[in-house]
C-alpha positions, 0 to 999 in steps of 0.5 A, a space after each residue: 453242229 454234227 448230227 449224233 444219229 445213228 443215221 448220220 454216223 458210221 459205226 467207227 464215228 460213234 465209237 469215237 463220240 463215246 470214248 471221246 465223251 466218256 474220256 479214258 475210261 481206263 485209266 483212272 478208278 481201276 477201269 469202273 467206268 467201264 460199265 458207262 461203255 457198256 452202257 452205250 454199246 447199243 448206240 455203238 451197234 446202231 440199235 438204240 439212239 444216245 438219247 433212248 439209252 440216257 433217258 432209260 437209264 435216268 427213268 431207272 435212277 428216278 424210279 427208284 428200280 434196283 440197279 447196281 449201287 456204287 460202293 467207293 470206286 466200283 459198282 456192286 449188287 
């Protein structure tokens, strides 16, 4: 199996390991998957590892913190 690390990835790789895992966030419900995108950007840029970014973002939706709710296919404030 790949490595996933940052360490062990170029930017364009995890570019791909993103789009690949979030599949055509484009073209289905009128782009609101884009927000996953952007969710995982710090990964893209090196920052943050995939395993940071999922962890926070379940520790917010465990806690109960004010997030962003879905209304039907898009997200809302």
């Amino acid at each position: 199996m790949a490595s996933y690390l940052i360490k062990d990835t170029t930017r364009e790789e995890r570019e791909r390991i993103v789009e690949e895992s979030l599949g055509n966030i484009n073209g289905s419900c009128d782009g609101c998957a884009a927000g996953l995108a952007d969710m995982y950007q710090d990964y893209i840029d090196g920052k943050r590892e995939l395993k940071e970014i999922n962890m926070a973002f379940r520790a917010r939706y465990v806690s109960g913190e004010d997030m962003p709710e879905k209304g039907s296919c898009s997200y809302v404030r």
